[in-house]
C-alpha positions in Angstrom: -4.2 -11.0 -17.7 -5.0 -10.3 -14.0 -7.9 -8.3 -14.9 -9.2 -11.0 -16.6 -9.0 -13.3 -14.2 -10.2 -11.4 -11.4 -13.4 -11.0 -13.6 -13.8 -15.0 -14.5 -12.4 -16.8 -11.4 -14.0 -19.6 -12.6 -13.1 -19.9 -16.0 -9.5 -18.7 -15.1 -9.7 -22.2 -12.5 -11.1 -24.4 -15.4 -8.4 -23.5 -17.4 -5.4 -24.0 -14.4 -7.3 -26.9 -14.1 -7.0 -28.7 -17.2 -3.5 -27.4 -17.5 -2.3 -29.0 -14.1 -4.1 -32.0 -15.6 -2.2 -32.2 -18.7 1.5 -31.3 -17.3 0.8 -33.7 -14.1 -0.4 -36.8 -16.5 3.0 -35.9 -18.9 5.3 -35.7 -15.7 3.7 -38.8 -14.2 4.3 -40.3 -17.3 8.0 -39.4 -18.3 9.3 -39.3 -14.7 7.2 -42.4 -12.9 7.8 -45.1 -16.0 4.1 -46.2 -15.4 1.1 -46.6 -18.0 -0.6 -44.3 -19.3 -3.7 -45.4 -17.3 -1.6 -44.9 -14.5 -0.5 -41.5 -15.3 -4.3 -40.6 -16.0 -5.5 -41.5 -12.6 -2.6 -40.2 -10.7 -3.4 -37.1 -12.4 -6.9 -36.9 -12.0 -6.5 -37.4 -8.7 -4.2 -34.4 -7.9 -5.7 -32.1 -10.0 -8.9 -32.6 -8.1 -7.6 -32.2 -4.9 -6.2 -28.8 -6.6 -9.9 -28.4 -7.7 -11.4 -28.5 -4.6 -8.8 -26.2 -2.7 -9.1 -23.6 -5.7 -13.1 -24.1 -5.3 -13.3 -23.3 -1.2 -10.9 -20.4 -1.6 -12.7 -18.4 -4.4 -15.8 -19.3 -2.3 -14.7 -17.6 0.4 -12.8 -14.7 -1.0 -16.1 -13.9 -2.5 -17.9 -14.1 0.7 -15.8 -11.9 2.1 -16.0 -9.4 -1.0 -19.9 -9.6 -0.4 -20.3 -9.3 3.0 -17.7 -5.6 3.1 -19.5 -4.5 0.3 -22.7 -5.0 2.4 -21.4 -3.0 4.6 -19.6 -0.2 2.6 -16.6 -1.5 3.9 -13.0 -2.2 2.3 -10.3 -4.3 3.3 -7.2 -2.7 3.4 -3.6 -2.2 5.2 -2.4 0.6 7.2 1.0 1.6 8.4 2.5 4.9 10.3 5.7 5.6 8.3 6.7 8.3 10.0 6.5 6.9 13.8 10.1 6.5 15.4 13.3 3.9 14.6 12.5 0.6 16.2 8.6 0.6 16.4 6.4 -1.3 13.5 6.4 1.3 10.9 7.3 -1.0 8.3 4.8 -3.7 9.4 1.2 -3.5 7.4 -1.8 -3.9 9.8 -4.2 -5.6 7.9 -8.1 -4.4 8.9 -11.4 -3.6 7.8 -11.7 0.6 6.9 -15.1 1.8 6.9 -15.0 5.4 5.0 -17.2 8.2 6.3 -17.0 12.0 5.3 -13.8 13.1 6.3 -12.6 10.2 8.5 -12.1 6.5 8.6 -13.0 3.8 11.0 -10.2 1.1 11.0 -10.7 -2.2 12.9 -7.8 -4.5 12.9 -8.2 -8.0 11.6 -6.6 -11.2 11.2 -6.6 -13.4 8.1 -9.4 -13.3 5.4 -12.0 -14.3 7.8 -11.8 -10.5 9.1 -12.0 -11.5 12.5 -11.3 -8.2 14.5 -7.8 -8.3 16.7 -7.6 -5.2 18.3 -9.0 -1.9 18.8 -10.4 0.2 16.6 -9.3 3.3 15.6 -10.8 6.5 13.9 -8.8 8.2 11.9 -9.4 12.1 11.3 -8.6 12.7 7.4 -7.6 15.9 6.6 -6.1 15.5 3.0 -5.5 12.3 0.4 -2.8 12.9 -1.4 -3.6 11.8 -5.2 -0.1 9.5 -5.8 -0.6 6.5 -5.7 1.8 3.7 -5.5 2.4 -0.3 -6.6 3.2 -1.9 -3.1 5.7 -4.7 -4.2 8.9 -6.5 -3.0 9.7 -5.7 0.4 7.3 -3.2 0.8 4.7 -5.3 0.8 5.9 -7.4 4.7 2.5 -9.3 5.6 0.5 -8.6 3.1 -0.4 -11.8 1.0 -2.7 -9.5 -1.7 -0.8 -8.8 -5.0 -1.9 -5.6 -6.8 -2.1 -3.7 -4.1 -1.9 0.4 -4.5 -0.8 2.6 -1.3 -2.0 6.2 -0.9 -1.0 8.9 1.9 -3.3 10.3 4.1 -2.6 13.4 6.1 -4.6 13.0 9.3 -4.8 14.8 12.4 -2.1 12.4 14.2 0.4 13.2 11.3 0.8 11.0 7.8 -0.5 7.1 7.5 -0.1 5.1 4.4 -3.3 2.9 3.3 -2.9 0.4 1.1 -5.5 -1.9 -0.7 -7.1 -3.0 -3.9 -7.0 0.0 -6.4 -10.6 0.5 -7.0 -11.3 0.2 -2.8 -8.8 3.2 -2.7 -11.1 4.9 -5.6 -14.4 4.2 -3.3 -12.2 5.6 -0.4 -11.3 8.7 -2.2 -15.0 9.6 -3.2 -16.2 8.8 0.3 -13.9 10.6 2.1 -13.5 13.4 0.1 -11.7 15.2 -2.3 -8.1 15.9 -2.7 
């Protein structure tokens, strides 16, 4: 089911659509003891403030799809799980990763907008380990993405987790290199 709707947003929002339509106008109905006239324009009117919120946001997930793909980039999450007690090695730093031959550029970003926060970092990869993970529960602190897939790296600074989107992790692994 989540396949399907990643590969017909639109369709999948058509159909959320009339759906939100239909329970709203029963609930409006049952619950508000007005008309039915009533409870089709009350309706109407939510779901197409739901409609329009649905619309910007798949507009601009797909601009930012576009634009990283322009660039060979991926979006993706890092995290240092073996850095000492007390420090943020249980926090996910979201970021742009730009894959290369045996490294990774990683530029730390806020929100969807990928606006950079911080400074970037190269990573030196020397191995990906081929496991690969379902980030869920609460694993997944601060990142808002579901189906996301973590992976290990073994770098020159010691072992990072990178987790993102499962085919960005397959167009990391070619790019990188092999196993």
């Amino acid at each position: 089911m989540k396949e399907w709707v990643r590969h017909h947003p639109y369709l999948a929002l058509a159909l959320a659509y009339i759906l939100f339509f239909v329970f709203t106008t029963v609930v409006w109905f049952a619950v508000g003891q007005h008309d039915l006239g009533d409870a089709l324009i009350t309706a109407f009117v939510w779901t197409l403030g739901y409609w329009l919120l649905a619309i910007f946001e798949t507009r601009r997930r797909s601009k930012t799809k576009v634009r990283l793909e322009e660039n060979d980039q991926i979006m993706a999450y890092i995290r240092y799980p073996d850095s000492p007690t007390g420090s943020l090695r249980s926090i996910w730093n979201q970021g742009i990763a730009t894959p290369s031959i045996g490294s990774i550029h990683f530029q730390p970003a806020v929100y969807d907008t990928l606006e950079p926060s911080g400074r970037p970092t190269t990573i030196k990869v020397q191995d990906l380990l081929p496991e690969r993970r379902k980030v869920s529960g609460k694993d997944r602190k601060f990142i808002q993405v579901y189906g996301i897939k973590a992976m290990t790296l073994l770098t020159d600074d010691g072992k990072i987790e990178i987790a993102a989107r499962p085919e960005s992790l397959d167009k990391l692994s070619e790019v990188v290199g092999p196993s």
